[in-house]
C-alpha positions as CSV (number, residue, x, y, z in Angstrom):
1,X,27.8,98.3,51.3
2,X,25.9,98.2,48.0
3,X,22.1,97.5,48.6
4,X,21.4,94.4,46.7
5,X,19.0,93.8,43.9
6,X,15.9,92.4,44.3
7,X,15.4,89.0,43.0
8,X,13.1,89.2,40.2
9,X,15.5,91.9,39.0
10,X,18.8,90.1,38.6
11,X,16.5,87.0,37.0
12,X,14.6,89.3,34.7
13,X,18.3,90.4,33.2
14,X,19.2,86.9,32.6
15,X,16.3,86.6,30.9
16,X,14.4,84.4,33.6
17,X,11.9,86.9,34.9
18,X,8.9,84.6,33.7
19,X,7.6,83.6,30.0
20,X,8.8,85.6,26.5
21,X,7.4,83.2,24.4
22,X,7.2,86.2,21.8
23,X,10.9,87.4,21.9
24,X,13.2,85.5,19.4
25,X,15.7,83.1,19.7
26,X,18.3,86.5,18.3
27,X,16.2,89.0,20.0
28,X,17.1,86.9,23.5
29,X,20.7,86.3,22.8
30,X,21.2,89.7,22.6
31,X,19.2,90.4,25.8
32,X,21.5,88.5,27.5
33,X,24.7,89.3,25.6
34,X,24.9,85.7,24.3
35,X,25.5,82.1,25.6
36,X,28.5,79.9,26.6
37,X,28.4,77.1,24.1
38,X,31.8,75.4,24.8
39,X,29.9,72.2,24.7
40,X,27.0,72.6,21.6
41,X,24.2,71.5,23.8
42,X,24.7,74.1,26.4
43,X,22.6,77.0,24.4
44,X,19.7,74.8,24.2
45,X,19.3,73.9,27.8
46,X,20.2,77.7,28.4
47,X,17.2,78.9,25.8
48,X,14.6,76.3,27.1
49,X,14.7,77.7,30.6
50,X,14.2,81.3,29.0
51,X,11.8,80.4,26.2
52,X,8.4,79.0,26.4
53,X,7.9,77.3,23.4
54,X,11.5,76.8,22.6
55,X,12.8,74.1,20.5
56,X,16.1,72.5,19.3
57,X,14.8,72.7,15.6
58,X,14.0,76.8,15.9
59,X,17.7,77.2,17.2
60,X,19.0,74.9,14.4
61,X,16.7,76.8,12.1
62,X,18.1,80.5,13.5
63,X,21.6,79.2,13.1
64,X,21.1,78.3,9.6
65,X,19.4,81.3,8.4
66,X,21.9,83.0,9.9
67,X,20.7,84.9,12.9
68,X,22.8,83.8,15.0
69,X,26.6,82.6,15.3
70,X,28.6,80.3,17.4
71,X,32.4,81.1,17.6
72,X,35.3,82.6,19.7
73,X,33.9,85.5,21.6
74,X,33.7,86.8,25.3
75,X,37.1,85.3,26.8
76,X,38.0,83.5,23.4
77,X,36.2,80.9,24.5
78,X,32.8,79.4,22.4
79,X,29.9,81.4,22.8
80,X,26.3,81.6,20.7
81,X,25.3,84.9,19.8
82,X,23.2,87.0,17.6
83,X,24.7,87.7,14.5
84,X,24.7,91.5,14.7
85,X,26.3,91.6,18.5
86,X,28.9,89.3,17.3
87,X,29.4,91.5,14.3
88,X,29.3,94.8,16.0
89,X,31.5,93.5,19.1
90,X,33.8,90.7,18.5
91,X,36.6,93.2,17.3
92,X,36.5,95.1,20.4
93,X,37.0,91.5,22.1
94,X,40.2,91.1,19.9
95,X,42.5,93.1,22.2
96,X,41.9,90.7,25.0
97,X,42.2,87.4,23.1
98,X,45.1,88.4,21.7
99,X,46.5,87.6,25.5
100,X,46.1,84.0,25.1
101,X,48.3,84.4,21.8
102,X,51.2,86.1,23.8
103,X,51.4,83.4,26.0
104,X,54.7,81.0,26.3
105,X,53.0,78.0,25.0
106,X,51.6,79.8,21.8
107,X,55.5,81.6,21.3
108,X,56.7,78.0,21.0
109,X,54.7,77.1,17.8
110,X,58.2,78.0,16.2
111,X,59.3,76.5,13.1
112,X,59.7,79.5,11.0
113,X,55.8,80.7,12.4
114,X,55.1,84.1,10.8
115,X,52.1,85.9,12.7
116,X,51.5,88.3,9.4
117,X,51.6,85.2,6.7
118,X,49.1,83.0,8.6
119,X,45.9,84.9,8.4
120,X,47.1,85.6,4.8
121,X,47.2,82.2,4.4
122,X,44.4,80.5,5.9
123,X,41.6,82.7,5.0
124,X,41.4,81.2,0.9
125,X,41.8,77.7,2.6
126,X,38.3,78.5,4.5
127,X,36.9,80.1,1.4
128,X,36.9,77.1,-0.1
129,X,35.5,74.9,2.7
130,X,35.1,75.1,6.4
131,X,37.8,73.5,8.2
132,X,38.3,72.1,11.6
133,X,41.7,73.5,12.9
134,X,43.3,70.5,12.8
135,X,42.5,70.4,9.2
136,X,44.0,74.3,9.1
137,X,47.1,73.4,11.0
138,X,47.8,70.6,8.4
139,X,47.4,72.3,5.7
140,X,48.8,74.7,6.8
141,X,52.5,72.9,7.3
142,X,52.8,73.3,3.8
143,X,54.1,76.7,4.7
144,X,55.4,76.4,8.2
145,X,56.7,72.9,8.1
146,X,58.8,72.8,11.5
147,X,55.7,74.4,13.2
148,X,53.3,72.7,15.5
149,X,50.2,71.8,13.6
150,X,48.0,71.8,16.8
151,X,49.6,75.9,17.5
152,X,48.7,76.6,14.1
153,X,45.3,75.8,14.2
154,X,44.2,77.4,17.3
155,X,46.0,80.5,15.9
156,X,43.8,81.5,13.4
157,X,40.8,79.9,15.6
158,X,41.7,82.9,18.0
159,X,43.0,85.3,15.9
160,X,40.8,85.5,13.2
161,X,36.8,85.7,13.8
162,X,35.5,83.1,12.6
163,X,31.6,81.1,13.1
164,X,31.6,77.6,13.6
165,X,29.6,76.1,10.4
166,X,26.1,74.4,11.4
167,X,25.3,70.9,10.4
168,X,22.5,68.3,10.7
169,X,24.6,66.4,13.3
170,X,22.6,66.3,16.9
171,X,23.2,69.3,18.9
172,X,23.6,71.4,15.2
173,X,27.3,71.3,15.0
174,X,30.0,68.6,13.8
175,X,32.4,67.0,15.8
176,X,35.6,68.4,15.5
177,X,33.5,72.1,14.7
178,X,34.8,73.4,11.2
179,X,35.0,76.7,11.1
180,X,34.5,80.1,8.2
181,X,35.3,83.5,8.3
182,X,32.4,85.1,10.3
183,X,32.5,87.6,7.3
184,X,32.2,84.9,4.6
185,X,29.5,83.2,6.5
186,X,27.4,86.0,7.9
187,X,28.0,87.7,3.7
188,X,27.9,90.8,6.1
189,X,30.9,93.0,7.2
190,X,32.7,93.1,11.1
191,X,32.0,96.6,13.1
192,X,34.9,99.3,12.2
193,X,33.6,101.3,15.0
194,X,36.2,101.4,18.2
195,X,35.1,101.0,21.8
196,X,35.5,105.7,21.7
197,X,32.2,105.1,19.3
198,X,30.5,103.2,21.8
């Protein structure tokens, strides 16, 4: 069998191998390829244990200067990460969410659904505002009329990348999330490179 890793080794790698009070807030993300943040909360209970000194102000703060992004990444499900990582990785991620798109419920948004309009579509509506995807499947029946708005929505939340917008609510994110292009928001490019560059 395997010989095991000591302890203070696996912690360290989570980022729990004693205090880093001078690493960032991005700088630690990255260390430990981001954090689950289905629930908004869950990053700051996740960066208290790993940062002395931590505060939920600093990671509001990092969020709205930018450093950082919350959005569909490692499973399609919500994760916060540092900007770059989501930059340089989420299109390498894109092959596997993709799976959750090919699934029997998501073929049986119907109603005329085009795959190649939508993101065609939706991407001016978010230029002009972030939307919460029940806002994009509803305006978004304007075009698709038989389709199912709640289908549409969580299309283009897991096909295109997008960041969930910051706000002054509690945790530093509304209720529903609205959601921009992660190009528009970030004003920087997504990676090009493919996984035979890494």
């Amino acid at each position: 069998p395997a010989a095991k890793q000591p302890a203070p080794v696996i912690l360290f790698s989570h980022g729990l191998g004693g205090s880093l009070a001078d690493i960032s807030i991005p700088d630690m993300l990255q260390r430990v390829g981001g954090r689950q943040a289905q629930e908004p909360r869950d990053p700051h209970v996740a960066l208290w244990s790993r940062l002395s000194g931590f505060s939920s102000d600093k990671l509001h703060a990092a969020a709205q200067r930018r450093e950082i992004v919350r959005g569909s990444y490692l499973r399609s499900t919500i994760h916060t990460v540092a900007s770059a990582d989501f930059l340089a990785f989420r299109p390498l991620l894109q092959q596997v969410i993709d799976r959750e798109l090919e699934t029997a419920h998501w073929r049986s948004i119907s109603g005329g659904f085009d795959p190649g309009r939508v993101e065609p579509l939706a991407r001016p509506l978010m230029a002009e505002r972030a939307m919460s995807a029940q806002e994009l499947g509803a305006a978004l029946l304007a075009h698709f009329p038989e389709a199912d708005k709640a289908g549409l929505g969580h299309w283009v939340r897991t096909r295109v990348p997008l960041a969930i917008v910051p706000s002054d609510d509690r945790w530093g994110y509304s209720r529903p999330p609205r959601f921009a292009p992660v190009e528009q928001w970030l004003q920087r490019p997504l990676a090009t490179a493919g996984l035979a560059d890494l």
